[in-house]
C-alpha positions as CSV (number, residue, x, y, z in Angstrom):
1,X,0.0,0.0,0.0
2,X,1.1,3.3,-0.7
3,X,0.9,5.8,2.6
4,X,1.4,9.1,0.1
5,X,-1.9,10.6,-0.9
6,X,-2.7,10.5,-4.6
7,X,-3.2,14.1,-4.4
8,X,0.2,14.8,-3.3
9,X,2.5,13.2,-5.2
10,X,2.6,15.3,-9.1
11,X,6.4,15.1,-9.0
12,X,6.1,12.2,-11.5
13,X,3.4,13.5,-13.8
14,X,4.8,13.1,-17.2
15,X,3.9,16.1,-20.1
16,X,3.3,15.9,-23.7
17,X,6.3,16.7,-25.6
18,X,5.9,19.5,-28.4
19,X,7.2,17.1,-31.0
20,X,5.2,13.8,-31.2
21,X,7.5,10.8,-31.3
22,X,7.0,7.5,-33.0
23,X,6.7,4.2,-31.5
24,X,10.4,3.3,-32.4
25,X,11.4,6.1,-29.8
26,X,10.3,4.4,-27.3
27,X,12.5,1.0,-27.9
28,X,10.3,-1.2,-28.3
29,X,11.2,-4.3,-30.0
30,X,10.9,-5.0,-34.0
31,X,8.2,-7.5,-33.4
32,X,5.9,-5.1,-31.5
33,X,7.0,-1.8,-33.6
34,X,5.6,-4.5,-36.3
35,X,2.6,-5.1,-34.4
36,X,1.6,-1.3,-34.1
37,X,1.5,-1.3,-38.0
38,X,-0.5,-4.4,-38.4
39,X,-2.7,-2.5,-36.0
40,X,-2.7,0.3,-38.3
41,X,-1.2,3.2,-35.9
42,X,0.6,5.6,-37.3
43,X,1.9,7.7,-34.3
44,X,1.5,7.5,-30.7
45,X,-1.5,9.4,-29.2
46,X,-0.9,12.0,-26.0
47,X,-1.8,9.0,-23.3
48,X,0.1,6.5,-25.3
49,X,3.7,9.1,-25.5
50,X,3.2,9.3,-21.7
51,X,2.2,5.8,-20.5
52,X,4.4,3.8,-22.5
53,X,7.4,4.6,-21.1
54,X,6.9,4.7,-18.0
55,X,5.3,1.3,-18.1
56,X,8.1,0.0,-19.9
57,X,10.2,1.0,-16.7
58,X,8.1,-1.1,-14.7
59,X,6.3,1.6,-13.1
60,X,2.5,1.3,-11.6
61,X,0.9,3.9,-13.2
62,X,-2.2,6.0,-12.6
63,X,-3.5,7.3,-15.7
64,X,-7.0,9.5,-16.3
65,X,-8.2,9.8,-19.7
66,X,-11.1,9.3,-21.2
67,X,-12.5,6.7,-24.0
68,X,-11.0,6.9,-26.8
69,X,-7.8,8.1,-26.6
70,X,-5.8,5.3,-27.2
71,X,-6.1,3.7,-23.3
72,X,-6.0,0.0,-24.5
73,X,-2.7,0.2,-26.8
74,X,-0.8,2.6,-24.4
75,X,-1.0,-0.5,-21.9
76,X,-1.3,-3.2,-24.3
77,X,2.1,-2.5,-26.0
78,X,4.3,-1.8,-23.4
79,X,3.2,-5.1,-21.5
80,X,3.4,-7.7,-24.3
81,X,6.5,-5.9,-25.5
82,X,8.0,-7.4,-21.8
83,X,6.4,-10.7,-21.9
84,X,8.0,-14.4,-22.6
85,X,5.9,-17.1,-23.6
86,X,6.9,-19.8,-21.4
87,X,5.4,-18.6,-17.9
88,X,1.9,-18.7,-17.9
89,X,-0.1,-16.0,-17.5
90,X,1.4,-12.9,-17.0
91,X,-0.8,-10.2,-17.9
92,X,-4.1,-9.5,-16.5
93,X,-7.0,-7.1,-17.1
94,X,-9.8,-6.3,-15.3
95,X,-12.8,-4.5,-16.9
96,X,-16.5,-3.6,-15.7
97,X,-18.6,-5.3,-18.4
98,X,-18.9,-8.5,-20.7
99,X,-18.9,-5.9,-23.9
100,X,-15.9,-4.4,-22.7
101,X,-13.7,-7.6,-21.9
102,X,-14.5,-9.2,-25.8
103,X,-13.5,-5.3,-26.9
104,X,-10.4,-5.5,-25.2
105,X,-9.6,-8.8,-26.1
106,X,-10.2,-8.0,-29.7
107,X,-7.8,-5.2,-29.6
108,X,-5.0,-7.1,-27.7
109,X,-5.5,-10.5,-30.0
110,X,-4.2,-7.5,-32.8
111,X,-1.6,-6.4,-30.5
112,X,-0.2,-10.0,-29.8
113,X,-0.9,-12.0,-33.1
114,X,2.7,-10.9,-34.3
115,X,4.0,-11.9,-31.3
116,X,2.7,-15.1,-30.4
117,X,0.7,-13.7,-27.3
118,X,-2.9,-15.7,-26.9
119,X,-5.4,-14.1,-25.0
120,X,-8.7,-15.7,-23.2
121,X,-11.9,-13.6,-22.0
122,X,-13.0,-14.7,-18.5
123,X,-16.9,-13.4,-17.9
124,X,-20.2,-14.5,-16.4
125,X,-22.5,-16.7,-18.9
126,X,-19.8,-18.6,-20.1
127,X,-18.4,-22.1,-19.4
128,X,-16.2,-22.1,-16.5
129,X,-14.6,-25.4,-17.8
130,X,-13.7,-23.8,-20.7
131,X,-12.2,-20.6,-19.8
132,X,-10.2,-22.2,-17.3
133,X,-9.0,-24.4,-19.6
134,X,-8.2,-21.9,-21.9
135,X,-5.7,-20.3,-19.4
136,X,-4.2,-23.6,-18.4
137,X,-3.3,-24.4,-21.9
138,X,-0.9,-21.9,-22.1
139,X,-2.7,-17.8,-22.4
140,X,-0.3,-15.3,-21.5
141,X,-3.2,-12.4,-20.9
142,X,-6.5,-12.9,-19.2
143,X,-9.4,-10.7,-20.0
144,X,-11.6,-10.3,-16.7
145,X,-15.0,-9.1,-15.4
146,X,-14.7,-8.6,-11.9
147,X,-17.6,-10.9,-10.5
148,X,-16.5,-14.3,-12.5
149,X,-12.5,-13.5,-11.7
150,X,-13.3,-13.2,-8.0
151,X,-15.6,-16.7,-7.8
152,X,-12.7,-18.3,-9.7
153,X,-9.8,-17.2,-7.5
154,X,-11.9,-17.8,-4.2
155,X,-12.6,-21.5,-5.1
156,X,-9.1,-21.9,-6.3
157,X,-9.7,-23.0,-9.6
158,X,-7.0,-22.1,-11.2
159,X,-3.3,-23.0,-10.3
160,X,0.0,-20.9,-10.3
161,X,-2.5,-17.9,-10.7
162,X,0.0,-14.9,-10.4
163,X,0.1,-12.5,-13.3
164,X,3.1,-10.0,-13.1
165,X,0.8,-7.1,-14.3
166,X,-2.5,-6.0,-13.5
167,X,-4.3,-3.8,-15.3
168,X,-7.7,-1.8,-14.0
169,X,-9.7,-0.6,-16.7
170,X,-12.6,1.8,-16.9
171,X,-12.2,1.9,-13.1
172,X,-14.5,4.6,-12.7
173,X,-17.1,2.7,-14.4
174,X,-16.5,-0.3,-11.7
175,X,-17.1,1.5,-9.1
176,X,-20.6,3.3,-10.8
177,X,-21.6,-0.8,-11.1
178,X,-20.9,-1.4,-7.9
179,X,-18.0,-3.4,-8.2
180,X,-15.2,-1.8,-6.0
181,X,-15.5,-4.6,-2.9
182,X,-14.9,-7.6,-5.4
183,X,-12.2,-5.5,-6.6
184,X,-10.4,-5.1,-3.2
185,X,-11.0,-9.0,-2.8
186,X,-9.8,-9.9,-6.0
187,X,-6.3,-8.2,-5.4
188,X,-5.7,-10.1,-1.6
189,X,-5.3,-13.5,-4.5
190,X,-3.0,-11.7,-6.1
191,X,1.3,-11.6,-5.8
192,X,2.1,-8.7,-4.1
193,X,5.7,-8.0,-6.2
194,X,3.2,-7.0,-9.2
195,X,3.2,-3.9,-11.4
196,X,0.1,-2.5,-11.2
197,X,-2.0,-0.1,-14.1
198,X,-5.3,2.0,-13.3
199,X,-7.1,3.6,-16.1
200,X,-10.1,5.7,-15.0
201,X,-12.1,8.5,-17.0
202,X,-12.5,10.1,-13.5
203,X,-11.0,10.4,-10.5
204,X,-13.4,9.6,-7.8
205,X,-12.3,9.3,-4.5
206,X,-13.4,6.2,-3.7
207,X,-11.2,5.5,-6.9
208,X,-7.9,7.1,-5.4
209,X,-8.5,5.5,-2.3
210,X,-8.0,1.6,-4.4
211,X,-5.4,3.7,-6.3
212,X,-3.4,4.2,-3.2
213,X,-4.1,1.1,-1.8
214,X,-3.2,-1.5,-4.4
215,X,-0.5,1.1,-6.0
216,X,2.9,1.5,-4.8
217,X,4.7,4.5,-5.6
218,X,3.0,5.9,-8.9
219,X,4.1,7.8,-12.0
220,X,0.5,9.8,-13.2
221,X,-0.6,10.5,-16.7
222,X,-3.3,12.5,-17.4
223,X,-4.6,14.0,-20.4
224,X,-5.4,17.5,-19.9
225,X,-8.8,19.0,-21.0
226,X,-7.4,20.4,-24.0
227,X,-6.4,16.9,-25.2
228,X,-9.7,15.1,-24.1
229,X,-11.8,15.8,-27.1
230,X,-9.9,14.3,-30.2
231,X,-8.4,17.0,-32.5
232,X,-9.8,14.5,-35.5
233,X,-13.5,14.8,-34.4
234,X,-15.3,18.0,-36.0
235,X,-18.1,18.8,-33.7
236,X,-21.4,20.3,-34.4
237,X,-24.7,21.1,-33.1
238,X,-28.3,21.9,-34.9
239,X,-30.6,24.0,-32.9
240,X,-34.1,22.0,-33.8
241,X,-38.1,22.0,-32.1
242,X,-38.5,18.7,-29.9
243,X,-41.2,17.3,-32.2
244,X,-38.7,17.6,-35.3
245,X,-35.7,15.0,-33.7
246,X,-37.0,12.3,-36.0
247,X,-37.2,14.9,-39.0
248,X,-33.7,16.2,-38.1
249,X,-31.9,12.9,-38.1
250,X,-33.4,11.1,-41.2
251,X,-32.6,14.7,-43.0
252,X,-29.1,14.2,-41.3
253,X,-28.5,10.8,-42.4
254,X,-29.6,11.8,-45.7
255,X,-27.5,15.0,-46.2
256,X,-24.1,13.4,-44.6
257,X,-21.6,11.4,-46.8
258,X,-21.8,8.9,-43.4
259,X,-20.0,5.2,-43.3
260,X,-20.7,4.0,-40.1
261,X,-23.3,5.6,-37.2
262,X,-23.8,5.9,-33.8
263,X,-27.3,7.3,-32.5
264,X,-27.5,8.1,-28.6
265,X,-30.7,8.0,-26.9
266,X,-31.1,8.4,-23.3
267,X,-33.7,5.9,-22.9
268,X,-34.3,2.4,-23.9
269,X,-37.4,3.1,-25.1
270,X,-36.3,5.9,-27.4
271,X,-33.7,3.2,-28.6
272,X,-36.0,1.0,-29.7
273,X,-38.7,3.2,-31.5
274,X,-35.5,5.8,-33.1
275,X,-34.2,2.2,-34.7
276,X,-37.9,0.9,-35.8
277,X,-38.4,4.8,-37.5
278,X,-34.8,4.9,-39.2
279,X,-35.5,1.1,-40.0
280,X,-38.8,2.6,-41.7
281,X,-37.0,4.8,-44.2
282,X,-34.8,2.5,-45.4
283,X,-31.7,2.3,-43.5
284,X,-30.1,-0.6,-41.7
285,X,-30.6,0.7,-38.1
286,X,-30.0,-1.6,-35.4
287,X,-30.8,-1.0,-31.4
288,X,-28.7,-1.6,-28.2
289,X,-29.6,-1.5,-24.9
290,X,-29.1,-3.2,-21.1
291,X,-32.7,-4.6,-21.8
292,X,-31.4,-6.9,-24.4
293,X,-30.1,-10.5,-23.8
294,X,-26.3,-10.6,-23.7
295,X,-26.3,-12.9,-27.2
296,X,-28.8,-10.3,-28.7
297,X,-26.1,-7.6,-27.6
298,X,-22.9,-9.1,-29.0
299,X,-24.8,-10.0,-32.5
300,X,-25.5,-6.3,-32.9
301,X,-22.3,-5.7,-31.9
302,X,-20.7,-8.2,-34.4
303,X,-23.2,-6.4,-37.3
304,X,-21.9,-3.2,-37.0
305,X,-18.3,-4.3,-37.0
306,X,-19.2,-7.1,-40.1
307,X,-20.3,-3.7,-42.0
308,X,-24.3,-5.4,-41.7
309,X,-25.4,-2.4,-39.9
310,X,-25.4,1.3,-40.9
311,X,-26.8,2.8,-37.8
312,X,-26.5,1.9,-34.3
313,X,-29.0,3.5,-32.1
314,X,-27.7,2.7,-28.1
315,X,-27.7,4.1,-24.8
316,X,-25.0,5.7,-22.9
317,X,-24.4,2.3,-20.6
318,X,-25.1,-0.1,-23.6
319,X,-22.5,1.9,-25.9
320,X,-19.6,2.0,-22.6
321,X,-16.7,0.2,-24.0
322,X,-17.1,-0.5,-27.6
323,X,-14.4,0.1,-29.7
324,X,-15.1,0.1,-33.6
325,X,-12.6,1.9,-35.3
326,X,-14.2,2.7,-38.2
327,X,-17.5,4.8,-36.7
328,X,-17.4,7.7,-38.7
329,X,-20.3,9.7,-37.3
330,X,-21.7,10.2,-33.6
331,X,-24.7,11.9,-32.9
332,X,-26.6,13.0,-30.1
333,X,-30.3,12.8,-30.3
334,X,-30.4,14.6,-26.9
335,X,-27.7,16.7,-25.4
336,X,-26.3,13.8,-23.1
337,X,-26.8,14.7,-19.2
338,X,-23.4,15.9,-18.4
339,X,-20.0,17.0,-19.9
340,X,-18.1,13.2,-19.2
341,X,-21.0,11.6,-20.7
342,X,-20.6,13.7,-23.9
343,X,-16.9,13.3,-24.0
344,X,-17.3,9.4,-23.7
345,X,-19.9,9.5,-26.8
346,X,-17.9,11.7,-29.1
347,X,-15.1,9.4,-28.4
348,X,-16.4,6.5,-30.3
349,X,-15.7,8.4,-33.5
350,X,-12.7,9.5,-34.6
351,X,-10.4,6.6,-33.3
352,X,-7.0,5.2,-34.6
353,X,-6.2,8.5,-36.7
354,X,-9.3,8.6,-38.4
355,X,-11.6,11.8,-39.2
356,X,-15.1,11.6,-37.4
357,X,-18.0,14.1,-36.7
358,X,-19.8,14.6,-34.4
359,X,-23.2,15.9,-33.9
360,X,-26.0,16.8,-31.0
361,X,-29.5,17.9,-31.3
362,X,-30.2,21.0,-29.1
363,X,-34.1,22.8,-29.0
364,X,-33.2,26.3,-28.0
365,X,-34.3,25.5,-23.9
366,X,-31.6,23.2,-24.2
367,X,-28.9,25.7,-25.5
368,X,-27.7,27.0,-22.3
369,X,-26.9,23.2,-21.2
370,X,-24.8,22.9,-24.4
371,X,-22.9,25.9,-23.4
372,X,-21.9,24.7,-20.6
373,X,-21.1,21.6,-21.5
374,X,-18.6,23.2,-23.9
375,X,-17.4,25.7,-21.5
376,X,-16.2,22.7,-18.8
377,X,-15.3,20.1,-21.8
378,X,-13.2,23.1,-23.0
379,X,-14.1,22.3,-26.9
380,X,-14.8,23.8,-30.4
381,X,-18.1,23.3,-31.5
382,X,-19.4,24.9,-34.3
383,X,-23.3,25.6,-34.6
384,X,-24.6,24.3,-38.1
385,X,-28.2,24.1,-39.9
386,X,-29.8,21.5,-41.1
387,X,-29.7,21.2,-45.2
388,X,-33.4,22.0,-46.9
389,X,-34.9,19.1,-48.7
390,X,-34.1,21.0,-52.0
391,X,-30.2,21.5,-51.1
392,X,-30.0,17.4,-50.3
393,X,-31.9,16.5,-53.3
394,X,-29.5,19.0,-55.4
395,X,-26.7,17.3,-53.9
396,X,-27.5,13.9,-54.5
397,X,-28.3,14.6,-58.2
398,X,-24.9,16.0,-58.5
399,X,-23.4,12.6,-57.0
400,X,-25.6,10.6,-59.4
401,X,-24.5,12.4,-62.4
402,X,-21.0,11.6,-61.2
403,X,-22.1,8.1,-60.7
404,X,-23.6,7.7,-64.3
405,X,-20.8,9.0,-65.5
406,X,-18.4,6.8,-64.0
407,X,-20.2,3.5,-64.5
408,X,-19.3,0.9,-66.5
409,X,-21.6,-0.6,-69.1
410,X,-22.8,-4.2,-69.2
411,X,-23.5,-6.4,-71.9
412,X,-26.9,-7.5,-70.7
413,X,-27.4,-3.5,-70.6
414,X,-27.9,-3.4,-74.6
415,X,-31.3,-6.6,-73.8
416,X,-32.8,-4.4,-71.8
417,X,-32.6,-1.2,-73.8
418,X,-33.4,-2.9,-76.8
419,X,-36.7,-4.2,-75.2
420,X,-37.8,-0.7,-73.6
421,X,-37.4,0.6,-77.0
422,X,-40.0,-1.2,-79.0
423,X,-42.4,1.1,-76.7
424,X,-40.5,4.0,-75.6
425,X,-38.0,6.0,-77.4
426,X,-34.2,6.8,-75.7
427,X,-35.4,9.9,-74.2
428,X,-38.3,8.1,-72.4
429,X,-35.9,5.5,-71.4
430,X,-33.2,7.6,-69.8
431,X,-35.6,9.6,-67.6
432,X,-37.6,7.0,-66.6
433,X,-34.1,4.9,-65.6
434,X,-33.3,8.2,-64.0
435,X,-36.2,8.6,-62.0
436,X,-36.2,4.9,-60.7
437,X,-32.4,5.3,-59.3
438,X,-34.1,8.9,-57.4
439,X,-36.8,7.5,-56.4
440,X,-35.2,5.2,-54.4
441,X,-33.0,8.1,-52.6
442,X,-36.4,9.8,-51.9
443,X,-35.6,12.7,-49.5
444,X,-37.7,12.3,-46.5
445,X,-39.8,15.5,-44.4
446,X,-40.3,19.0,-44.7
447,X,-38.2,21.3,-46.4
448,X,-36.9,23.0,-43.9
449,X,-36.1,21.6,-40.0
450,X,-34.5,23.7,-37.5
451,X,-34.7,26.8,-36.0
452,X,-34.0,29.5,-38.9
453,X,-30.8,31.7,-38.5
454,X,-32.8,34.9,-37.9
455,X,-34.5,33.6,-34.9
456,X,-30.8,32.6,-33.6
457,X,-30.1,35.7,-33.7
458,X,-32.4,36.8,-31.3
459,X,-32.2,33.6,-28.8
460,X,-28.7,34.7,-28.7
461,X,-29.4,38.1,-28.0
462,X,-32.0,37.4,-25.6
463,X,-29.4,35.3,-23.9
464,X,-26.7,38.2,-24.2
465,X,-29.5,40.5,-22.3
466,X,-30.0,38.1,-19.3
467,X,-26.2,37.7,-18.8
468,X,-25.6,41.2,-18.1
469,X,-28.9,41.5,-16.4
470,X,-28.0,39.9,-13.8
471,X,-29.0,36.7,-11.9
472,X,-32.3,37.1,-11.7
473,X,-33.1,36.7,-15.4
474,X,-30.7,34.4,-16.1
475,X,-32.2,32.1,-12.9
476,X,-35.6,32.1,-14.1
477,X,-34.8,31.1,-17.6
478,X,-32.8,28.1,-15.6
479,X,-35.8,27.8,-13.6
480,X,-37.7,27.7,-16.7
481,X,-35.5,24.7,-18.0
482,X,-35.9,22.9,-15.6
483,X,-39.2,22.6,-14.9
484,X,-39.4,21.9,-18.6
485,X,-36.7,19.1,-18.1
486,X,-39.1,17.5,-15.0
487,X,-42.5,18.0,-17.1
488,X,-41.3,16.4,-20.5
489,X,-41.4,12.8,-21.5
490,X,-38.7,10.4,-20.5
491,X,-36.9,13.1,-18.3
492,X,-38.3,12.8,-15.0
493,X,-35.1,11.1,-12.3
494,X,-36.4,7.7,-12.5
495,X,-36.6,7.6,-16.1
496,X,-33.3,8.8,-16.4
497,X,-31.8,6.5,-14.1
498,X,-33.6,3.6,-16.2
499,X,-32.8,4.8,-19.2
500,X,-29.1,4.3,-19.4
501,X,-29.2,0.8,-17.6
């Protein structure tokens, strides 16, 4: 146990350096600088230039950062990099969910593969016969969910259990899901001569309290609120009515040039009637939520990632600890509750050097929320309005006369156009081909959705006004809120609550 409190030890707190370095700075061996391109990283992220070394020091390490940043490879590296093949297991990592522990494992399998490292997920539902034999046949990392690890080391099932490093993960999130005691009981099985790792979003105390306790003199890295939000995420907002959030994402959807999506809903509910409505209109839209069945979960999860499903439509606590590099957009279909919980969504975009955007939904009660939210995230978010129907449809005809343009002609092509044309002429032909490829990229709603520029202007200068008021405007326009926030549907404190279970 360490006696120093976490809050005053900063002597060891690493910085960024101005000029990034690359992974072969860090002396890493061939095998894993090979590993990092198979992965496909390109250079080092800020948590990764300041954990890895230290790690590969052997120091225990405390380090804050949110999702996203590059959390699993800045410990993942470093660890195999020091590993030999012939002792066992010698890595282990400790995670709050089942969704989380396959995400992890998936990532570290990439890690490994060059190096011959075999990794095993150890989680409730599953075989224990199996997992255990997994490990005994020779895995050098173990993926763990607190509650399974701890019934497996307190009945003793496994031999020679001692893993030379232990790595917390999402600790924060542990202790939300009331996981901290198993925690504490799980490390009185482990060897005390350990290096130890703890990754947490946040630093609760209850969080610095395990950090002192299971940590023995730490080196800290924490990524500063500058560096929280990914430089590679462009982040926007559309300030709409509540009754045009179905409206405003189908227009969206429509408008963006969008691979991959991620929908957030607060509620389950919402989940499942957004994906039924997108569904509706044609695009592959697929819920998640903590109501489903763990299968049901892990085959959306598998969809998405297969490239089967366009649009994922989740909740907060569903959505914690998926990794999917290739997610292109995120958008908020309600401002999420707090700044952390805005900063985790964001953060599924724009991962392993790639550009994402991101996108919330405000109504213009909401707007005073957003600000503060980018006030304490300390972010760039531009304000945007959403495309008319006309502006879409003009830019999809612009695409598809690229498209014809581009496409290649088929033999079976001259049939067909020899058939049409014992009734129609070429003309006919061509528009009515034409129309048949539009119709089926049929705009959807009203021309126009969102609150119009010129009444912006004066919510902005309303606010303006009540800021140098004084209080008592601005309180009764908060008071205002949040009456509004009790009153409307799905908002009340237990629907909340239930909402991102």
């Amino acid at each position: 146990m360490n006696d120093t409190p976490i809050e005053q030890d900063t002597s060891t707190t690493t910085d960024v350096a101005e000029n990034q370095p690359t992974f072969e700075q860090f002396g890493l061996t061939p095998e894993t600088i090979h590993s990092t391109r198979y992965a496909g990283f390109k250079v080092p992220s800020p948590v990764q230039q300041q954990a890895i070394p230290l790690i590969l020091e052997g120091r225990d390490v405390v380090g804050q950062a949110q999702t996203g940043t590059g959390k699993t490879a800045a410990f993942g590296l470093p660890v195999m990099n020091k590993m030999h093949l012939d002792r066992g297991v010698e890595a282990l990592v400790i995670v709050p969910t089942r969704e989380l522990a396959n995400q992890v494992s998936d990532e570290l399998f990439k890690y490994g593969k060059k190096l011959g490292i075999r990794t095993v997920t150890v989680y409730g539902g599953s075989s224990y016969g199996r997992q255990i034999g997994l490990i005994e046949r020779g895995a050098q990392v173990v993926i763990a969910t607190p509650g399974r690890l701890k019934d497996i080391l307190s009945r003793g099932m496994i031999e020679h259990f001692a893993p030379s490093t232990v790595i917390l993960d999402e600790a924060d999130e542990m202790l939300d899901m009331g996981f901290l005691d198993d925690i504490n009981e799980i490390f009185d099985y482990l060897p005390s001569d350990r290096q130890t790792l703890l990754f947490s979003a946040t630093m609760p105390k209850p969080i610095k309290q395990l950090a002192e306790r299971i940590l023995v003199n730490p080196a800290f890295v924490s990524i500063t609120k500058e560096e929280t939000t990914n430089t590679d995420i462009t982040q926007q907002y559309y300030v709409i009515e509540e009754n045009e959030r179905d409206d405003a994402i189908i227009r969206l959807l429509d408008a963006e040039e969008s691979g991959k999506t991620i929908v957030f809903c607060r509620t389950k509910r919402e989940v499942d009637r957004l994906s039924n409505v997108l569904s509706s209109v044609g695009y592959n839209a697929k819920g998640l939520h903590g109501d489903m069945e763990q299968r049901q979960r892990e085959a959306v999860i598998r969809s998405v990632k297969d490239n089967n499903v366009d649009v994922l439509v989740a909740t907060d606590v569903a959505a914690r600890g998926i990794h999917i590099n290739d997610i292109t957009h995120v958008i908020n279909y309600h401002i999420p509750f707090d700044p952390e919980s805005y900063v985790h969504r964001i953060g599924r975009t724009g991962r392993a050097g790639q550009k994402g955007v991101a996108i919330t939904l405000v109504t213009p009660l909401e707007f005073k929320e957003l600000q503060r939210i980018r006030k304490v995230v300390g972010t760039k978010m531009a304000q945007a309005y959403i495309p008319t129907k006309s502006q879409v449809q003009s830019a999809q005809l612009g695409k598809l006369v690229d498209e014809i343009e581009k496409q290649k002609i088929y033999d079976e092509a001259t049939q067909v156009l020899e058939a049409l044309s014992e009734d129609m002429d070429q003309t006919q032909i061509a528009y009515k081909l034409i129309s048949l490829v539009m119709q089926r990229s049929d705009v959807k709603g009203p021309n126009n959705i969102g609150v119009s520029k010129q009444r912006m202007e004066k919510i902005m200068s309303a606010m303006e006004r009540n800021e140098k008021g004084g209080r008592g405007g601005g309180n009764r326009r908060r008071g205002n809120y949040n009456r509004n926030r009790r009153n409307g549907g799905g908002r009340s404190g237990r629907s909340r609550s239930q909402g991102q279970r």
